[in-house]
N, C-alpha and C positions, 0 to 999 in steps of 0.2 A: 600319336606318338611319332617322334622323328625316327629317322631311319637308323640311325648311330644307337640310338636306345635301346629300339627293338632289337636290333643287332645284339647288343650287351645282356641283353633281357636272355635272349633266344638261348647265348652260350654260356651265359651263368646257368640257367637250367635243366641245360644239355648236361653239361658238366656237375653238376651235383646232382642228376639221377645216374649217371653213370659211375658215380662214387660213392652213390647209396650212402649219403650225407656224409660220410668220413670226412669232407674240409669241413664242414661247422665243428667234428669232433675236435677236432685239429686245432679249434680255436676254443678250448675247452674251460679256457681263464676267465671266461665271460666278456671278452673283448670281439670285437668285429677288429678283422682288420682286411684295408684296401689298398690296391697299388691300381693310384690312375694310369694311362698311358703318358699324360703330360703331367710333370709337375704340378700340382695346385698354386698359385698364386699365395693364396693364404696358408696361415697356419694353425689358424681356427675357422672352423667351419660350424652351422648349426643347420643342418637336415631332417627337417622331420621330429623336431624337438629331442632331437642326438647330437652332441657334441665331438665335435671329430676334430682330432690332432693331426695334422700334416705334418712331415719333413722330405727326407731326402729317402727316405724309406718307403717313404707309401702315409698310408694314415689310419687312425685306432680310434674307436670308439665303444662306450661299453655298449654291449648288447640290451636292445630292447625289448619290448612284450611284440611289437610286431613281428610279422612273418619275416626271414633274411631278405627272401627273395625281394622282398617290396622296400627293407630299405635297402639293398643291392640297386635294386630300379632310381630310389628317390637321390643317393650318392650319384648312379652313372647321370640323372639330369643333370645334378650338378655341375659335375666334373668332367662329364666327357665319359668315352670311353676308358673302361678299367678292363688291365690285364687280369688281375684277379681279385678275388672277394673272401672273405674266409669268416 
């Protein structure tokens, strides 16, 4: 794993055992939603047989049967570092 990942990896994890999942509540609509660090390039994206919406926003996608954490992981390959994940 690159280091930017594990990085990403590390503080998504960090951060939702210390909120005792409250941001997935948060995102209660059945949606993921991301804010990379950088812009995406695109405005569709497909990670992981997940379809992800990019804007100026950040980017949405509905929620899978996988774990977050794992598509939090397979999103930051893509994209780099994310400020947040929900």
């Amino acid at each position: 794993m690159n280091r930017r990942l594990t990085s990403t990896l590390l503080a998504f994890l960090f951060s939702a055992s210390l909120l005792g999942g409250t941001a997935f509540a948060a995102a209660g609509n059945g949606q993921y939603r991301a804010e990379p660090a950088s812009p995406p390039t695109a405005s569709l994206l497909i990670v992981k047989d997940i379809v992800w919406r990019c804007g100026a926003g950040g980017c949405v996608a509905p929620r899978s049967n996988s774990r977050p954490a794992i598509d939090c992981s397979a999103l930051a390959h893509e994209l780099g570092t994310l400020r947040s994940f929900a």
